[in-house]
C-alpha positions, -999 to +999 in steps of 0.1 A: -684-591-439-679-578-471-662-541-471-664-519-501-633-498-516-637-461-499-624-447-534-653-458-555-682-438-550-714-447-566-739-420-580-765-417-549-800-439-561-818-408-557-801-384-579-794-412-601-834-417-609-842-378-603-811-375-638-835-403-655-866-385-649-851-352-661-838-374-694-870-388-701-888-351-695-866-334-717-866-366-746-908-355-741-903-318-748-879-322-777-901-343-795-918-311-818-882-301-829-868-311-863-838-341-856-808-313-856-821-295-832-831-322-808-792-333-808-782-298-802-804-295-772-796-330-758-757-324-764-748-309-732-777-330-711-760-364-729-724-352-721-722-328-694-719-287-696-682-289-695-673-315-723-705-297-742-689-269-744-655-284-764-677-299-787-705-283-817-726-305-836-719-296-872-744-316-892-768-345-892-777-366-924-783-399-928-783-412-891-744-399-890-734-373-868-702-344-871-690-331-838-661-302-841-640-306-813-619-278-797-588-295-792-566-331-793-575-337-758-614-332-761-612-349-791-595-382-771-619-377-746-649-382-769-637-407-790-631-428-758-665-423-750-681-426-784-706-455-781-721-440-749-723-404-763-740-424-792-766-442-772-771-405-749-775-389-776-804-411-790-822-420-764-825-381-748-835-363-783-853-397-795-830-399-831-815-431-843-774-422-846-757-448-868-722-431-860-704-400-849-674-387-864-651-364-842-631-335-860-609-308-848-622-275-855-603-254-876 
């Protein structure tokens, strides 16, 4: 009998696929917007309202994104998560992101 850890909680399946199906609905609708604007709308869908709201996409060129970050923590937090706020990012507003670069805001 195998017993699993009480302290790791796994997203339910359901809500898991019902976040996917949102994803997918709102990579759909964005598709009319120019690139910038895709990223802006999938920011806070890609990385949650809270972390969205420490962080404001400053520019996109070249496949490289700027994020302004509101503070040293944030900008730990994101930098830790870069490669999955990279992929996020891309799939849910359907633009290839060769890089994001973090920055404090001044």
């Amino acid at each position: 009998m195998t017993l699993k850890s009480p302290s790791v909680k796994q997203p339910a399946p359901r809500m898991q696929g019902m976040r996917d199906v949102l994803r997918g609905s709102l990579s759909r609708s964005l598709r009319a917007l120019p690139e910038a604007d895709r990223l802006a709308s999938a920011w806070p869908v890609a990385c949650g309202r809270v972390m969205a709201e420490h962080g404001e996409i400053v520019s996109f060129e070249q496949g490289n994104l700027r994020i302004a970050v509101s503070d040293g923590a944030w900008l730990g937090q994101m930098l830790s998560m870069r490669h999955q706020l990279q992929h996020e990012l891309g799939r849910i507003a359907g633009v290839p992101i060769t890089g994001i670069h973090f920055e404090l805001k001044r």
